[in-house]
C-alpha positions in Angstrom: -12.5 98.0 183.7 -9.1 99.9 182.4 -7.6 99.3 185.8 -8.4 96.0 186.3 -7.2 95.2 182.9 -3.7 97.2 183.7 -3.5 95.5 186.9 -3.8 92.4 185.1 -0.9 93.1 183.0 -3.0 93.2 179.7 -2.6 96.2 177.0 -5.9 98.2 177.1 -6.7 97.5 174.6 -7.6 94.0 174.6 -9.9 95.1 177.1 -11.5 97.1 175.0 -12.0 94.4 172.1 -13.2 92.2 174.1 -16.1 94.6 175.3 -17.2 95.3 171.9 -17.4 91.3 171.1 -19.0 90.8 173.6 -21.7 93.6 172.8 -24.0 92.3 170.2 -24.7 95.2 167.7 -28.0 95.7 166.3 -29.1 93.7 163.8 -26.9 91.0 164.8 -27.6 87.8 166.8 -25.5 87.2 170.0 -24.4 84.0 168.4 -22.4 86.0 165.5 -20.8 88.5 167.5 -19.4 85.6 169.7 -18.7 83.8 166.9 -17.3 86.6 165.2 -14.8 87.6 168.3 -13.6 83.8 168.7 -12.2 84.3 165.4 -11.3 87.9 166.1 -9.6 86.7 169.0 -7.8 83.9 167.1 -6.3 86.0 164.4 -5.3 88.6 166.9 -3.6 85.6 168.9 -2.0 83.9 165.3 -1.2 87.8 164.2 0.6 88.4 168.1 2.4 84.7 167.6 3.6 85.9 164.1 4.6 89.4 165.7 6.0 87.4 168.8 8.2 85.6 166.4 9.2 88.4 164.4 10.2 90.2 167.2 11.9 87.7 168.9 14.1 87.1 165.9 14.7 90.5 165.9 16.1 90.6 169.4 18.4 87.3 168.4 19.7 89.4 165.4 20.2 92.7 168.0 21.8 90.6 170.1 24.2 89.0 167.6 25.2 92.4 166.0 25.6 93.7 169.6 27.9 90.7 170.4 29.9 91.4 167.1 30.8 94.9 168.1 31.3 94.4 171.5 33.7 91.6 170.3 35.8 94.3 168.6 35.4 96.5 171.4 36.3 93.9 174.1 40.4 94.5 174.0 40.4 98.3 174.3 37.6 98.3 176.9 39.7 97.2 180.0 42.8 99.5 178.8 40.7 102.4 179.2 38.7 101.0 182.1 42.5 100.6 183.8 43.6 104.2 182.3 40.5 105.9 183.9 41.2 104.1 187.4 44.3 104.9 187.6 44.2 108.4 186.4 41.1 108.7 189.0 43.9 107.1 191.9 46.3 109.9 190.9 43.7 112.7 191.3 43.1 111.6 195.1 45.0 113.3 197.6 47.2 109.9 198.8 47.6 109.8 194.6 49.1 113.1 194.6 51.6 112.4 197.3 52.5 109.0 196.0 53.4 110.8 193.0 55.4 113.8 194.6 57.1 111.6 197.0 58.1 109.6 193.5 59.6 113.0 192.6 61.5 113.4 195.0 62.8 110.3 194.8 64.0 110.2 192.0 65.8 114.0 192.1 67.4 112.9 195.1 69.0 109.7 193.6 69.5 111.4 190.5 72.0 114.1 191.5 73.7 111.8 194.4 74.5 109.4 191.5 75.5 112.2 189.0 77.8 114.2 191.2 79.6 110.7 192.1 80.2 109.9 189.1 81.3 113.3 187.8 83.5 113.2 190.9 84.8 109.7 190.3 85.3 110.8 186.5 87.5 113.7 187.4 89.5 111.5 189.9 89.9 109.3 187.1 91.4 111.8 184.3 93.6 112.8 187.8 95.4 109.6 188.0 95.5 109.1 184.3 97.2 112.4 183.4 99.6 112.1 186.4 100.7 108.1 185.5 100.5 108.6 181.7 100.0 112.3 180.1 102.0 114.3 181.6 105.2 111.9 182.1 105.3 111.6 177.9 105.0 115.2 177.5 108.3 115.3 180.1 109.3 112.7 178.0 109.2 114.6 174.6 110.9 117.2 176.2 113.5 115.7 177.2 114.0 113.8 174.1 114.3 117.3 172.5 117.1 118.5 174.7 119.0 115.5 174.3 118.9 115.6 170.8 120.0 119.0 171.1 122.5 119.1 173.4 124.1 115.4 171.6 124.4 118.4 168.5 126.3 120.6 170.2 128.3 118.3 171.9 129.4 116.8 168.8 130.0 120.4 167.0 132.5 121.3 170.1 134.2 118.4 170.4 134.8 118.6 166.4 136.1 122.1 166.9 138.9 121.1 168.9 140.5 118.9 166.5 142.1 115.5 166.8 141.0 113.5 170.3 138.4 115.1 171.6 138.4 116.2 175.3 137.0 113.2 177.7 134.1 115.2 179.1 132.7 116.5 175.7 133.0 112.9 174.6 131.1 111.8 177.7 128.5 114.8 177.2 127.9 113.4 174.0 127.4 110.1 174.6 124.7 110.7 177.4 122.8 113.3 175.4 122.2 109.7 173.2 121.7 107.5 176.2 119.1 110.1 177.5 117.7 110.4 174.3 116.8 106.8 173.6 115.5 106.2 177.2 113.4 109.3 176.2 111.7 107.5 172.9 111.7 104.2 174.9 109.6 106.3 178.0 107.1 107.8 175.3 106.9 104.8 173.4 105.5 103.5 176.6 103.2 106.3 177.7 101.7 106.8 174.1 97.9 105.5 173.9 98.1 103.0 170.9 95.4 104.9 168.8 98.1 108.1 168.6 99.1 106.3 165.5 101.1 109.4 164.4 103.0 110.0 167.4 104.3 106.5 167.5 105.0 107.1 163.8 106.9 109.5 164.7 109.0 107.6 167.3 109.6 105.1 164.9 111.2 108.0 162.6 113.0 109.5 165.2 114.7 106.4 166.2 115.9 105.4 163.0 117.4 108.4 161.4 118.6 108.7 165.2 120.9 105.7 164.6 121.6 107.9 161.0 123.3 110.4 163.2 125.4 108.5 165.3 126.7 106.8 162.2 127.5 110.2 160.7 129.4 111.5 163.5 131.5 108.5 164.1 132.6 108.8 160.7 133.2 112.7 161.1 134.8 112.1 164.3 137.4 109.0 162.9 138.4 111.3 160.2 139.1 114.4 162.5 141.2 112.2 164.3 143.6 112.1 161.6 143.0 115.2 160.2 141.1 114.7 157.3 138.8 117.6 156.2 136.2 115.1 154.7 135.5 114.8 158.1 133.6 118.2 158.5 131.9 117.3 155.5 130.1 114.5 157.6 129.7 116.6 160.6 127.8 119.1 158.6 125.7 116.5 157.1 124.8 115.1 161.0 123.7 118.4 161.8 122.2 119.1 159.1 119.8 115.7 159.3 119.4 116.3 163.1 118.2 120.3 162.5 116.1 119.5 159.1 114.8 116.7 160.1 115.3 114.9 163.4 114.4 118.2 165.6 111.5 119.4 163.7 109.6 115.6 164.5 110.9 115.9 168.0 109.2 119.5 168.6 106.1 118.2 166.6 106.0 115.4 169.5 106.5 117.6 172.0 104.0 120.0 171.0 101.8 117.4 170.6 101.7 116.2 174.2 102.2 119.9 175.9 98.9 120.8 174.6 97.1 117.5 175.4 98.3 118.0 178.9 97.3 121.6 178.3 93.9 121.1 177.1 93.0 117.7 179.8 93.8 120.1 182.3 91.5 123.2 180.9 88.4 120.8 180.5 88.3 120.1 184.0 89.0 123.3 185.3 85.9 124.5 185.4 83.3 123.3 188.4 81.0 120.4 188.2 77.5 123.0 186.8 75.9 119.5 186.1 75.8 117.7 189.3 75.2 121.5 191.2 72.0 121.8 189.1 70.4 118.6 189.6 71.2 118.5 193.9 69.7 122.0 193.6 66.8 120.6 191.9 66.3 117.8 195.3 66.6 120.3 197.4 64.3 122.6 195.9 61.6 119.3 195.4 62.0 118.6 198.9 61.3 121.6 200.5 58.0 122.4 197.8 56.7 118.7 199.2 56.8 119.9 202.6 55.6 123.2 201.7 52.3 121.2 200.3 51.8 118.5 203.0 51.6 121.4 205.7 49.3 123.2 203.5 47.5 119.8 203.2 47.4 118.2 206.7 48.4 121.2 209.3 51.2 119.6 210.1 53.8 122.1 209.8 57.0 119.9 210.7 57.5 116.2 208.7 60.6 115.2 210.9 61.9 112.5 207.7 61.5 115.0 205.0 63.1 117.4 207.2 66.4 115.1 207.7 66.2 114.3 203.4 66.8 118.5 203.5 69.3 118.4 205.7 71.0 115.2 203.7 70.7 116.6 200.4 71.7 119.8 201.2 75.2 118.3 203.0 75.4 116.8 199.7 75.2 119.7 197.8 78.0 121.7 199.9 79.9 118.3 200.2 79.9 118.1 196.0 80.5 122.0 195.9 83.7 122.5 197.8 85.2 119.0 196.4 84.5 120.2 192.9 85.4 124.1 193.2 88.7 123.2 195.3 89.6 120.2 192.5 88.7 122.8 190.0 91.1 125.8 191.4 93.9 123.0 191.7 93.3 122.4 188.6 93.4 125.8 187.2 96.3 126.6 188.6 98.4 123.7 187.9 97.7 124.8 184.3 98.8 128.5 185.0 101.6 127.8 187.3 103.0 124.4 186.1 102.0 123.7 182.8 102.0 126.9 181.2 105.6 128.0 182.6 107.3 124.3 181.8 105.8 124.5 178.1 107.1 128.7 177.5 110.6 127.6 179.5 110.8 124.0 177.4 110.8 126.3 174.4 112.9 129.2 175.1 115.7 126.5 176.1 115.2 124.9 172.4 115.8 128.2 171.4 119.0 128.7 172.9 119.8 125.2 171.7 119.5 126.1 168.8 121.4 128.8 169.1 124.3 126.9 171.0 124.4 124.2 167.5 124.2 126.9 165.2 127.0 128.7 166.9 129.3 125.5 167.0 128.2 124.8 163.6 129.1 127.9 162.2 133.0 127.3 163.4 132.7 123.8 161.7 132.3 125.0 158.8 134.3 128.6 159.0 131.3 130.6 158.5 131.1 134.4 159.4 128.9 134.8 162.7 128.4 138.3 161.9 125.6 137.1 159.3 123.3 134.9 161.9 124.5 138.0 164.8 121.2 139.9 164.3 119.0 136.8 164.9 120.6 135.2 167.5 120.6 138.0 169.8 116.7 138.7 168.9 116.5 135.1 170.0 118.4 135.0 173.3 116.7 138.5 173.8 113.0 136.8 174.0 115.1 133.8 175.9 115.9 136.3 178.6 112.9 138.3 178.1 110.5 135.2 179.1 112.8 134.4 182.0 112.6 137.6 184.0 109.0 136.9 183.7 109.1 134.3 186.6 111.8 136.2 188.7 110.6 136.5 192.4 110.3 140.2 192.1 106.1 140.6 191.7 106.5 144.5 191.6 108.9 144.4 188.6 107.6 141.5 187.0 104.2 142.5 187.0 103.5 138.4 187.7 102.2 136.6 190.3 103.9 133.4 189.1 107.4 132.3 190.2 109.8 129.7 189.8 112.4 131.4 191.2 112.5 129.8 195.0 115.9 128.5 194.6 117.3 131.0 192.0 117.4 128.9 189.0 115.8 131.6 187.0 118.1 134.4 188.6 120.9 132.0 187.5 119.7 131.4 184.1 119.8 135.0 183.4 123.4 135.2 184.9 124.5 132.7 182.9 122.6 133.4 179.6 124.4 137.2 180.1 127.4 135.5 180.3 127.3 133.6 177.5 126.3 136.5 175.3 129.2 138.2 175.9 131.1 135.1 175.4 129.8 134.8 171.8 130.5 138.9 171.0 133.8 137.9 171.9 134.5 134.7 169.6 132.7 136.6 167.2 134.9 139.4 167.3 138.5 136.6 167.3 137.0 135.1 164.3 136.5 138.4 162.9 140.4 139.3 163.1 141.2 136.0 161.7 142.0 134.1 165.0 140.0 131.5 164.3 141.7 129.2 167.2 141.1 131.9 169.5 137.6 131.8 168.7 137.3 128.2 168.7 138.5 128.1 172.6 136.2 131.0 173.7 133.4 128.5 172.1 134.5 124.8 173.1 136.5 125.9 176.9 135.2 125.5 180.1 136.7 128.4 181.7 135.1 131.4 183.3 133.7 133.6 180.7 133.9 131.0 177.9 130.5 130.5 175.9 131.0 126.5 176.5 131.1 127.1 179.9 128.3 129.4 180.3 126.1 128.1 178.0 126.3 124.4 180.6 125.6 126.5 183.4 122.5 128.1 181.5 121.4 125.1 180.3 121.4 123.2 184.0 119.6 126.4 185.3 116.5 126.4 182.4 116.4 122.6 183.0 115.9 123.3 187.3 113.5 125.8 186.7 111.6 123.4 184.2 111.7 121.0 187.1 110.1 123.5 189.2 107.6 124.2 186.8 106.7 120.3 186.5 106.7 119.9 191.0 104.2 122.4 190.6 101.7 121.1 188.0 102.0 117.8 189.4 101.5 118.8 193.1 98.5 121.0 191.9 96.8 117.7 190.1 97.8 115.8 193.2 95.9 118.0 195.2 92.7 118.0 193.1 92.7 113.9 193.2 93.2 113.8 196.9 90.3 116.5 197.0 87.8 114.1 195.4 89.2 110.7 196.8 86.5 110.2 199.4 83.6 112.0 197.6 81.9 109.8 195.8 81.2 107.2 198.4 80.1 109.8 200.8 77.7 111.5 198.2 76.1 108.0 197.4 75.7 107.3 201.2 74.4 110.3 202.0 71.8 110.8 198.4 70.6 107.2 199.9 69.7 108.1 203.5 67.9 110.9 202.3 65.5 108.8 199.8 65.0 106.5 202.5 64.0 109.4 205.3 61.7 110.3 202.1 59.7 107.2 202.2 59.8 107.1 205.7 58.5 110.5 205.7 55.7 110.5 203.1 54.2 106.5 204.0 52.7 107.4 207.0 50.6 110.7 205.6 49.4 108.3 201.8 47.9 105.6 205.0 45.8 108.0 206.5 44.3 108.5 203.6 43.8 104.3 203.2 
């Protein structure tokens, strides 16, 4: 009976109700108990309806809160469902390479693009610091000499009374040419955010046309005798030494050590672009290292090739940047370093050449400024035998001394020491003319004379100095010309040969 009731899809216990309504109990007539179980039967049925309902209504009201959380669950359910599937991709084996070959992909283009660009960048500050940089430095430089030498020039030719000799005159007069075509070159070569610098033009310039104005007047007066005129004269030189100079060495110590400090920064090698080609290699050769482990092959021709490309590279990028670095390096030691010590032991003995001319302007004793001026031509001559050809004695490796205009410096700066004990020694026993022709004549053995010849020597071995530092930075951009289009080529191939390598070995797996 339970079977058949099971297999009839009833609950077993309707059987059973049924059974016992259907057995008349004692006492009872058969009429009542089947009376009795039709209404049994119809309450069960209304009681099942009411459950029926209840429980369907339940369901509707399941379903609806189900719907309402689902609803608020609906837009994070496919970003986790896309999250899991893809994370599940990446933990398969054609994942895995799709992801290392990405790698590599990206190291090799990486450091092709980084070391051409840090080559292009140095070829760059190349050209810039030989079309502008280093010409205003020369500039300032010369500016200072001019000034200088215009100084002197005008102290000697006031020495010698009345009408000045022609060449003196002339000497003068191109120590100002050269001086303004000096301002007008730096003026041009100055970046316009070195508001100071051009500041500093500016002030030159005027209190430039200042000077001129004063020695004209000091030199109409000497004409006809008039002592006022030394007055004037003093106050020229005094304006050009207080002021004129000092701005005029501030300039040029300005540029010297921006040329100085341009060329230190790229002296050193490109680390950068070395680290990140190392870091290509290195990728490449652990992805082929894992493919053999992976598939038994122990040779992937393509990846192989993306080796042998980025590795080129690597030597390509390190001899371009070690060779531009050594030019570099020593342009600074043997060009810029030499022409900045030699620009300023020639101020020096500029100085020394006004002050001495000065000093017979105004009738002074030399024997009070003797002391310093022979400390200061002693460092003058001290510096020079420093770039003498001589390595043994020098105890240098540095010279600028291939055509002997540092052996002729010191010739002449000897010379002209002597000169000055001697006009110092006239003066002393009251021949002031005498002491005025050893300063002003061009004779052998006068100080004018010797003090030219010095003063053309210094300025040839500063022209040495500057060939070199130039050639040097010439060398280092023609290092790098070709570089970075080579390095981009050659960081290409190899990404291609990468994904010609690795796409074959992710479709076996597809």
């Amino acid at each position: 009976m339970r079977a058949r009731a099971l297999s009839r899809g009833g609950p077993p216990g309707a059987s059973d109700s049924t059974a016992s309504a259907s057995t008349p109990t004692p006492g009872s007539t058969p009429g009542s108990a089947t009376t009795s179980g039709a209404l049994g039967g119809r309450g069960d049925g209304r009681g099942a309806g009411r459950r029926g309902r209840g429980g369907g209504s339940g369901r509707s009201g399941g379903t609806a809160g189900s719907g309402d959380a689902g609803a608020a669950l609906a837009p994070r359910h496919p970003v986790r469902r896309r999250a899991a599937r893809f994370w599940s991709d990446v933990l398969t084996t054609p994942g895995r390479m799709s992801v290392f070959a990405l790698l590599a992909l990206v190291t090799v283009l990486a450091g092709g693009i980084v070391a051409s660009s840090t080559i292009t960048q140095r070829q760059s500050y190349h050209e810039t610091l030989l079309a502008e940089v280093e010409p205003v430095a020369n500039a300032s430089q010369t500016l200072y000499s001019s000034l200088t030498i215009a100084d002197s020039a005008a102290n000697t030719a006031f020495i010698t009374g009345g009408i000045e000799p022609a060449e003196l005159r002339e000497r003068y007069l191109q120590a100002i040419a050269d001086s303004s075509s000096s301002i007008i070159a730096a003026a041009q070569g100055l970046d316009r955010a070195d508001t100071e610098s051009i500041d500093q033009l500016a002030h030159i310039n005027a209190q430039l046309a200042t000077y001129t104005g004063l020695v004209e007047t000091a030199r109409t007066n000497n004409r006809v005798a008039n002592p006022v005129g030394s007055a004037y004269l003093a106050s020229a030189s005094t304006l050009m030494q207080d002021t004129i100079l000092p701005a005029a060495a501030d300039l040029y110590d300005r540029q010297s050590t921006s040329v100085g400090q341009s060329d230190r920064e790229w002296s050193s090698p490109p680390w950068g672009s070395f680290f990140l080609l190392g870091l290509a290699i290195a990728v490449l050769v652990l992805l082929q290292q894992w493919l053999w482990r992976l598939t038994g092959r122990r040779i992937n021709p393509a990846l192989g090739v993306a080796s042998l490309l980025m590795v080129a590279t690597f030597l390509l990028t390190m001899i371009a940047g070690f060779l531009a670095a050594n030019d570099n390096a020593k342009g600074l030691s043997e060009g810029a370093a030499p022409m900045n010590e030699l620009t300023r032991q020639r101020i020096n003995a500029q100085k020394v050449r006004a002050q001495e001319t000065l000093n017979l302007v105004r009738r002074t004793d030399p024997e009070g400024s003797a002391a310093e001026r022979a400390a200061t031509l002693g460092g003058v001559r001290d510096t020079l035998t420093v770039y003498l050809d001589d390595e043994e004695e020098t105890g240098s490796d540095i010279t600028l001394d291939s055509h002997g205009a540092v052996t002729d410096a010191i010739s002449a700066l000897d010379q002209w020491m002597a000169a000055q004990n001697r006009a110092d020694s006239l003066y002393q026993q009251g021949d002031y003319q005498g002491a005025i022709e050893i300063s002003s004549g061009q004779d052998a053995g006068d100080s004018g004379a010797a003090f030219d010849e010095f003063d053309e020597s210094m300025q040839a071995a500063i022209d040495e100095a500057r060939d070199t530092l130039r050639t040097r930075i010439d060398n280092a951009r023609r290092t790098s010309s070709s570089g970075p289009d080579l390095i981009i080529a050659l960081s290409t191939l190899a990404a291609f040969a990468v994904i010609v390598g690795i796409a074959p070995r992710i479709r076996e797996y597809l």
